[in-house]
C-alpha positions as CSV (number, residue, x, y, z in Angstrom):
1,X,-13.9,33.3,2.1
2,X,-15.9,30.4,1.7
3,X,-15.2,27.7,-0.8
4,X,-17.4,25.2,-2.9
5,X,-18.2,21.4,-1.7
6,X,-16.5,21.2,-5.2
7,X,-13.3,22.7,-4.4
8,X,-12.8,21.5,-0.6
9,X,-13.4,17.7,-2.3
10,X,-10.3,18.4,-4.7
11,X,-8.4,19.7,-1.9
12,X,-8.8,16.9,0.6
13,X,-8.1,14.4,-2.4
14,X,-4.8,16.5,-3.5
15,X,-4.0,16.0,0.7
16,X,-4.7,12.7,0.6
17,X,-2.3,11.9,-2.7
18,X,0.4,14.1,-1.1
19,X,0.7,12.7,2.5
20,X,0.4,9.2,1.3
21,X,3.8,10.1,-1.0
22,X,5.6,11.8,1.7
23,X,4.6,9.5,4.2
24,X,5.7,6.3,2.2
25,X,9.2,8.2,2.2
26,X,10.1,9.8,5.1
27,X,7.2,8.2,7.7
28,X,3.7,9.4,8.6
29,X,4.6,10.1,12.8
30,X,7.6,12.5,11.9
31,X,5.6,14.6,9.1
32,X,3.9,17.3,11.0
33,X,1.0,19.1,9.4
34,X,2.2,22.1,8.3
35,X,4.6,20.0,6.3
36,X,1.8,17.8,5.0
37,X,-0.5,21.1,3.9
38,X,3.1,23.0,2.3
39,X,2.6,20.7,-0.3
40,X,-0.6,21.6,-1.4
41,X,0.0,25.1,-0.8
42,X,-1.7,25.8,1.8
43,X,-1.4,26.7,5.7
44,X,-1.5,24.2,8.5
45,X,-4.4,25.9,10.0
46,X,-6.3,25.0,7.1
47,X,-5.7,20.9,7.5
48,X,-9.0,21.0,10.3
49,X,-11.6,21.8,7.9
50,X,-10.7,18.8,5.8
51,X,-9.7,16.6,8.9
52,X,-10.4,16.6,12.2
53,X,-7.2,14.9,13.6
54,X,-4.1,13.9,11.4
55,X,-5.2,10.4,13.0
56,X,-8.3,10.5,10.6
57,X,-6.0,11.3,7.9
58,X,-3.9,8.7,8.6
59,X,-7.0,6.2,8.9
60,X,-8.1,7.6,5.6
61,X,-4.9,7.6,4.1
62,X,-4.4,3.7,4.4
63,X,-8.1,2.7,3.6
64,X,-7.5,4.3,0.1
65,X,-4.2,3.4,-0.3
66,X,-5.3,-0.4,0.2
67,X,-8.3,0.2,-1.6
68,X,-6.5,1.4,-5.0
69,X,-4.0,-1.7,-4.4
70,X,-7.1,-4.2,-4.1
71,X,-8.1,-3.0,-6.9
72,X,-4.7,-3.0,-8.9
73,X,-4.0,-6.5,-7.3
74,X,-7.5,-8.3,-7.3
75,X,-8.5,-10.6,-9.9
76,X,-11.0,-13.0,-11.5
77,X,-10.8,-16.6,-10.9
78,X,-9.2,-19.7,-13.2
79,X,-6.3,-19.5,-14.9
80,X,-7.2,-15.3,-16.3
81,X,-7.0,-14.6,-12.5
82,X,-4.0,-16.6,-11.7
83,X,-1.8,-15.3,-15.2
84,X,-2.8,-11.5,-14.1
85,X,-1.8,-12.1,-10.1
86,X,1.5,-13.6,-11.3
87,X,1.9,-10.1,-13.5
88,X,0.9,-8.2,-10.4
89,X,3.5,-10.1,-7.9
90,X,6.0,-9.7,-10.6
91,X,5.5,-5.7,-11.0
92,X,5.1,-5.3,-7.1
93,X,8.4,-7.2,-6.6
94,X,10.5,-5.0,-9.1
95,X,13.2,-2.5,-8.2
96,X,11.3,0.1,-9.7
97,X,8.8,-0.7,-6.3
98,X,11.7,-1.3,-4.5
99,X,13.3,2.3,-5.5
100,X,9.8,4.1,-5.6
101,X,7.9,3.5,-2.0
102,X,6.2,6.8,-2.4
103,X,4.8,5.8,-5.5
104,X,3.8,2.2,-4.1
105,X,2.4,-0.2,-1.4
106,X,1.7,1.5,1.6
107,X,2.1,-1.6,4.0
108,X,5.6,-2.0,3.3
109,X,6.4,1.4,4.1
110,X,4.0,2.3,6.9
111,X,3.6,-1.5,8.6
112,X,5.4,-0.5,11.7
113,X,3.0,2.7,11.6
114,X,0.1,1.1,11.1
115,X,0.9,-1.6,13.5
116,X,1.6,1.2,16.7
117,X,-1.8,3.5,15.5
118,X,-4.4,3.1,17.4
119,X,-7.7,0.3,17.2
120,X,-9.2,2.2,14.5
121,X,-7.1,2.6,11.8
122,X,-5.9,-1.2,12.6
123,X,-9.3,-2.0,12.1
124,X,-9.5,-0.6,9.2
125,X,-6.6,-2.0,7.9
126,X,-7.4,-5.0,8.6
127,X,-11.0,-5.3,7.0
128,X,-8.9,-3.7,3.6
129,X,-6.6,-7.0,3.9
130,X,-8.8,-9.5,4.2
131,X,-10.3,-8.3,1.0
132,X,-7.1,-8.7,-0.7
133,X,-6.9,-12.3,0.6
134,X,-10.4,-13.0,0.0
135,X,-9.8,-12.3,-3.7
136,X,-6.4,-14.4,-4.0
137,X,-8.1,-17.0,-2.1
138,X,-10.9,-17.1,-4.8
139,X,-8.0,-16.7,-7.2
140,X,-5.6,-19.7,-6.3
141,X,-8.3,-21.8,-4.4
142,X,-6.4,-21.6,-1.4
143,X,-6.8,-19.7,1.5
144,X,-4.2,-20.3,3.2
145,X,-1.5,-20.1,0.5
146,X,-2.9,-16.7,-0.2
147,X,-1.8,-15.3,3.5
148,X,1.7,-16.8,2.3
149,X,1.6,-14.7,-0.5
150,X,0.8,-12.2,1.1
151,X,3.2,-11.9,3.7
152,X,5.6,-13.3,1.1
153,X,5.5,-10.1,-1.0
154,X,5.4,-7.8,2.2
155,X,8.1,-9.4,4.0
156,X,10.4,-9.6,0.4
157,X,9.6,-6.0,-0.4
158,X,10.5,-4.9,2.6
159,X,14.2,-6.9,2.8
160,X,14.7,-5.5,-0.7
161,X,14.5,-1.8,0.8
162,X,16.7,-2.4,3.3
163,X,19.7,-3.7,1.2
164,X,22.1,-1.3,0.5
165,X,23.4,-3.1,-3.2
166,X,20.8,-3.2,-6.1
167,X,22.7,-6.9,-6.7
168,X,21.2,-7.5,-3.2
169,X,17.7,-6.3,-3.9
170,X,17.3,-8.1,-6.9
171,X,18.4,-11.7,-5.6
172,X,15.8,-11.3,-2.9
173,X,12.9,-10.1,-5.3
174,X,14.6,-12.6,-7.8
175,X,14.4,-15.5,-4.8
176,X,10.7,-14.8,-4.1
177,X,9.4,-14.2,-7.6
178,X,10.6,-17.7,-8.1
179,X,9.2,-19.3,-5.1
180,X,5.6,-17.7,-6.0
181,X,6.4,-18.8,-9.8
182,X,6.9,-22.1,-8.9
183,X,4.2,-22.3,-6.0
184,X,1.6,-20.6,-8.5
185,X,2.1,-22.8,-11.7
186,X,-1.2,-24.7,-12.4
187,X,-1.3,-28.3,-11.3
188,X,-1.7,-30.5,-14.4
């Protein structure tokens, strides 16, 4: 039976939503396709006409979820931009992202992934981040503060997942939200 453009588009997007929650919780590597497709309801076989390597769903998988956090996270210049990125850092170092990762930023969860996958999908990574920085560095002015952000949140997100106590995870998102705070407040 053959199927509409239509109806193979939907399918490949509900894949797409689906792995990118399952592997923000259990891991991308360890999910095997049959697993991935179960979830939409359909066979394993039937993951090749929609991808044509679970590599190139994997590459897909991060492009979009970057590209739905650039645009969450991006922002206009002045002090507009720089009130709606503190709002952003705030939500995105919250327990509820802390306690969510399959509803949240992909690099936290699949860094390690992404950093053992092959040239491609680091490429495309990469070209997804520097967007993100390019729009905090119009943002704040400051390139290079915008990597430490960056890598601020990433790092900070990530220690928060691996503490055990929520007392724990809130002192270090309550530790970096301050730093940022303080580091972002407009110089008068």
């Amino acid at each position: 039976m053959r199927y509409s453009a239509e109806h193979k588009a939907e399918t490949r997007e509900r894949l797409l939503a689906s792995s990118g929650a399952i592997a923000k919780q259990q891991g991308f590597a360890v999910t095997g396709v049959d697993a991935l497709m179960k979830t939409i309801g359909l066979t394993g076989a039937a993951f090749y006409s929609h991808f044509p390597s679970k590599d190139d769903l994997f590459a897909e998988l991060i492009e979009r979820e970057l590209h739905n956090s650039l645009s969450r996270l991006g922002g206009e210049a002045g002090d507009a931009g720089r009130d709606k990125l503190q709002r952003c850092l705030a939500a995105y170092l919250s327990l509820a992202h802390v306690e969510q990762a399959d509803k949240g930023c992909v690099l936290p969860a699949l860094g390690a992934e992404i950093a053992r996958a092959d040239e491609r999908v680091r490429l495309r990574t990469e070209q997804q981040i520097l967007q993100l920085q390019n729009t905090w560095a119009e943002v704040i002015g400051d390139p290079q503060l915008a990597w430490t952000i960056l890598a601020q949140c990433l790092g900070s997100l990530l220690l928060a997942r691996m503490m055990a106590s929520q007392e724990s995870r809130q002192q270090v998102l309550g530790a970096s939200l301050d730093m940022l705070e303080h580091t972002l407040k407009p110089v008068s």
